[in-house]
C-alpha positions, 0 to 999 in steps of 0.5 A: 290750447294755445296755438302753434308755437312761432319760429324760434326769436333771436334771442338766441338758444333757451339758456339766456335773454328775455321772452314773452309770458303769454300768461298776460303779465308782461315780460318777464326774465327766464330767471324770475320764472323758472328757478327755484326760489326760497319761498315756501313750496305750494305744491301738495296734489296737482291744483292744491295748497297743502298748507289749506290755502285756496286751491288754484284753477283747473289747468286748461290742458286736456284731461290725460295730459293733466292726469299724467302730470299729477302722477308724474308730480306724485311720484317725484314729491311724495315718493308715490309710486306710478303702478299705484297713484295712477290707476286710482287717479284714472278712476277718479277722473273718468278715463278710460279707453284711448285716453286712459292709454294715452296718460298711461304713456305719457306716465309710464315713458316720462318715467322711464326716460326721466335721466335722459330728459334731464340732461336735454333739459339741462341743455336747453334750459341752460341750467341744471335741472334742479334749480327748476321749480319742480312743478315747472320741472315735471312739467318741463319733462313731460312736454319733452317726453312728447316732442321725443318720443311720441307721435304728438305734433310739436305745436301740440306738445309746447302748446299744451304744455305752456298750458299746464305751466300757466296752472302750476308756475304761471311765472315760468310760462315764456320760460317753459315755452322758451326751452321746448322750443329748443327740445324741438330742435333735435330728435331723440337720437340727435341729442344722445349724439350731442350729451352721450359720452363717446361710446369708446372712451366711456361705453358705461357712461353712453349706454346711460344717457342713451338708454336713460339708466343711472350708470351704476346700474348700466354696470350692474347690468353689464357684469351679470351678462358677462360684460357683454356691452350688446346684449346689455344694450338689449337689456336696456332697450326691453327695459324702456318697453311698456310690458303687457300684463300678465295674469295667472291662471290658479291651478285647480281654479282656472284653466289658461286656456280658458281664462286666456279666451274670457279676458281676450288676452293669449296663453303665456309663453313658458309658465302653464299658469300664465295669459298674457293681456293685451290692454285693458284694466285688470283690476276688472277682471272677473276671474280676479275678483273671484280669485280663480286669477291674479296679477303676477309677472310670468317670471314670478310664477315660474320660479315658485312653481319651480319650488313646488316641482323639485323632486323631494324626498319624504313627506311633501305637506308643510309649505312656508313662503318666509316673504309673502307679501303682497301674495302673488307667490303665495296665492300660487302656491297655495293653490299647488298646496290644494291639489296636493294636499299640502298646506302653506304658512305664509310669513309677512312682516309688514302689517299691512302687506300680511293683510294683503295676502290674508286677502290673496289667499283667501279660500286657499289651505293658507295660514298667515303670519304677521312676523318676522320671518327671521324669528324662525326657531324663536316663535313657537309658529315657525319651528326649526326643521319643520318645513319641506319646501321653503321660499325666500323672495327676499327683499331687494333693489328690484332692479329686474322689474324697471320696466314696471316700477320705472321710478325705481332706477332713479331711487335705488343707490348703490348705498341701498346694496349693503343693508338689503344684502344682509337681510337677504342672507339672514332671512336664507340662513332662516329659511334654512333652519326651517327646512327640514333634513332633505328639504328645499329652499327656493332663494328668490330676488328680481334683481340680477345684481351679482352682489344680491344673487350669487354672493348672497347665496354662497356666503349664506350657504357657507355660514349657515352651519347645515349642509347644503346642496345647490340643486341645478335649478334650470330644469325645474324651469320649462323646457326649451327656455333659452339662456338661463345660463351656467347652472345651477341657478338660472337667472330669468331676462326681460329681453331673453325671456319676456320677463322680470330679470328674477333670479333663482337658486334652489338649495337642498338641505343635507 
C-alpha cells in the first residue's frame, strides 16, 4: 500500500484543477483519467482483456479487497449475480476465515448502498457518476463504501484504493485519490444531510437516498405497510442488514435441533424446520451434501409448509409444485410427501433449473417435469383436476429478498411489473385447473408489491372460471408470529419477522 493520504491541497474540492498521479506519470487533468472515453472497452474478468490482449499485472491492493472488486465488477459488467459470482471466486482465491468475511462485506455492502454512494460521488467528483470509467467507477464506490461505513482507517481506504485504480485505470489515479479525499470529508449521515431532499417536502425521495433504495420502490414499500413512513423506514433499514443464513432441516431426515448443534448455528425462531448459522460456508456442510439439509430462507419454508397444513378434505396423495425451481419448496415438500405417503410432480420450465431440482430432490418421492407449468390440461403429465395440494411460487420482481440479492434493487424497473403480472395470473389460473374440486392452491411471491399480491390474486380468482374460496392463511403459520396482517393472506417482513417480505394466499377450489 501507499501511504497516508496528505491533507487535502488547494486546489479546492474534487470537482475541478489538476492533481498528482502518483503512478509516475506526471500530472495529468482529472478529465483525462477519470471520464469515460469512446475507446474500446478493456475490461473482461478484473485483470483481463476480453478481446485476448495481454492480460495486465495483478493489482498491488490485498486479496479481499481485489476479490470484492471483481465481484462488484462482475455484477455491474456482466449482469452476474453477487450470491453466485462470489462464493467461487473466494474458493478460487483461497479466502477463507476473516478474509473471506471481510470481502463478503466489502461485496455485499457496496452493493446494497450502491445508489447512495453514487450520489456522493456525483458530488465529490463533480460529475455524474456515469461518465466515469466503469472499472474506475467500481473502484471509486468500493473505496467509499470503506470510508462510510466501515471501520477501515481512511488512509487505508484511499490508500489502497488509489492501488487498485493504478491496476484497473492507471490514468485515473490523482483522480481517484482526489475524490476520496473529499468522500472523507463527511460521514455517512453528513452527506444524507447534504444531497437528501427534505424529509417533509419529499419523504419518498429522502427515504431513497438515505436508505439508498430506488424511489419507486421506497413507494412500493410504503403502500404495502399501509403508508406508514416508520415502519418503512424500518423496512429499509433490515434491508441494508447482512442476513444470517438460514438451513432447513428436512423432516424425517434431520432433526433442528440436532442439526442446529452440528453445524454450530441455533434453531429458527418460527418455521419447526429452520437453523439458523451464524457464519461460515454452508455449502460445506455435511447435512447438505447428504441431503438431510439445504439452504432456504425461513420465510420460504413457512409458506410451503403452510400448504402442506391446510386442512384438506379428501384423498391428500398428489402434490405439484408448478414452479420448482431451483428446489428449496420442493425438497421441502418432498420430504413432507414422504412422511405422508404422498408423492410430488415438480414443474420447471427452465432446463437448467428442472436439473437443479431433479439434484434437490434426489431420493425423495419426486418426479420432475421439464415443462411449462401453463400447459396444464394441454400436456397429458399435468391433467386438470388431478392435484390436492398446489403451489405457484410465481415468478416475480424479488423485491422481498433485497437484502440477499442487493443488486436486484438496482435492476428491477416498474416497466418489469406488467409482463410478470401476467404470468403470475396465467400460471394461478393453471394452477387452479390443476387442483381438483376441494383442492388447494398455495400463491407464492417474495415480493410485497401490491400489484404482484393482492391484485394478482383477486383478478386471477375472478377470471379463473371455477369457484374459489380465500382460506385465511395466517393460522396455517406459527402461532404467536406478529403482524401478518388483515387476512386472509398473510404477508411475511424482513424487520417484523426476520424473513424475506414472501406473500402468501391459499385458495381452496369449489
Amino acid at each position: 500500500m501507499t501511504g497516508p493520504v496528505e491533507p487535502r491541497d488547494g486546489a479546492g474540492r474534487a470537482g475541478g484543477g489538476r492533481f498528482p498521479d502518483r503512478s509516475g506519470g506526471g500530472e495529468r487533468s482529472r478529465d483525462r483519467g477519470g471520464e469515460r472515453s469512446d475507446r474500446p472497452a478493456r475490461e473482461g474478468r478484473f485483470g483481463a482483456d476480453r478481446r485476448g490482449g495481454r492480460r495486465p499485472a495483478r493489482p498491488t491492493v490485498d486479496l479481499p479487497r481485489h476479490v470484492a472488486y471483481q465481484a462488484i465488477a462482475a455484477v455491474h459488467r456482466d449482469d452476474a449475480y453477487a450470491n453466485l459470482v462470489l462464493p467461487t471466486m473466494l474458493r478460487d482465491e483461497g479466502l477463507t476465515g476473516r478474509d473471506a468475511a471481510f470481502a463478503t462485506e466489502l461485496t455485499y455492502g457496496t452493493l446494497r448502498h450502491t445508489g447512495t454512494l453514487d450520489a456522493i460521488i456525483t458530488d465529490a467528483a463533480g460529475r455524474d457518476v456515469q461518465r466515469i470509467d466503469p472499472p474506475v467507477r467500481d473502484a471509486l464506490r468500493l473505496g467509499a463504501y470503506q470510508l462510510l461505513h466501515t471501520r477501515v482507517p481512511a488512509h487505508a481506504a484511499v490508500s489502497s484504493t488509489v492501488d487498485l485504480v493504478r491496476a484497473v485505470g492507471p490514468g485515473a489515479t490523482g483522480f481517484a485519490n482526489a475524490v476520496l479525499r473529499e468522500v472523507a470529508t463527511r460521514d455517512a449521515d453528513g452527506w444524507v444531510a447534504k444531497l437528501a431532499p427534505s424529509v417533509e417536502t419529499d419523504p419518498i425521495g429522502h427515504l431513497a437516498l438515505a436508505y439508498s433504495h430506488p424511489q419507486w420502490i421506497v413507494r412500493a414499500f410504503a403502500e404495502a405497510l399501509g403508508g406508514d413512513l416508520g415502519e418503512t423506514t424500518r423496512l429499509l433499514i433490515e434491508d441494508n442488514e447482512r442476513p444470517p443464513v438460514h438451513l432447513c432441516a428436512r423432516p424425517g431426515l434431520a432433526d433442528p435441533v440436532e442439526l442446529a448443534d452440528e453445524v454450530g448455528g441455533a434453531p429458527g425462531a418460527f418455521s419447526p424446520y429452520a437453523v439458523y448459522l451464524s457464519g461460515g460456508a454452508p455449502g460445506e456442510l455435511p447435512a447438505l451434501a447428504e441431503g438431510r439439509a439445504h439452504v432456504q430462507d425461513e420465510g420460504s419454508q413457512l409458506v410451503a409448509n403452510a400448504l402442506a397444513v391446510a386442512p384438506l378434505d379428501g384423498p391428500d396423495g398428489r402434490w405439484l409444485d408448478l414452479c420448482a425451481g431451483p428446489g428449496g419448496k420442493a425438497g421441502l415438500l418432498g420430504a413432507l410427501a414422504a412422511q405422508r405417503g404422498a408423492r410430488l410432480t415438480a414443474v420447471e420450465v427452465a432446463e437448467h433449473r428442472a436439473r437443479l431440482v431433479a439434484q434437490a430432490t434426489r431420493d425423495l418421492p419426486v418426479t420432475v417435469l421439464n415443462t411449462d407449468g401453463r400447459t396444464v390440461g394441454a400436456d397429458p403429465k399435468l391433467p386438470e383436476g388431478h392435484f390436492d395440494r398446489v403451489l405457484v411460487d410465481a415468478p416475480c420482481t424479488g423485491l422481498g429478498s433485497l437484502r440477499r440479492r442487493p443488486e436486484s434493487r438496482w435492476r428491477r424497473q416498474p416497466a418489469d411489473l406488467p409482463p410478470l403480472t401476467r404470468l403470475q395470473r396465467e400460471l394461478l389460473t393453471a394452477a387452479l385447473r390443476a387442483a381438483r374440486p376441494g383442492g388447494l392452491v398455495a400463491y407464492v411471491t417474495c415480493s410485497p408489491h401490491t400489484v404482484e399480491t393482492h391484485v394478482t390474486v383477486t383478478e386471477a380468482s375472478r377470471r379463473c372460471g371455477f369457484p374459489v374460496d380465500f382460506v385465511d392463511a395466517r393460522p396455517l403459520l406459527p402461532a404467536g408470529m406478529p403482524g401478518l396482517g388483515d387476512g386472509p393472506t398473510a404477508q411475511l417482513w424482513p424487520h417484523r419477522h426476520g424473513t424475506d417480505a414472501m406473500f402468501l394466499a391459499v385458495l381452496r377450489k369449489g
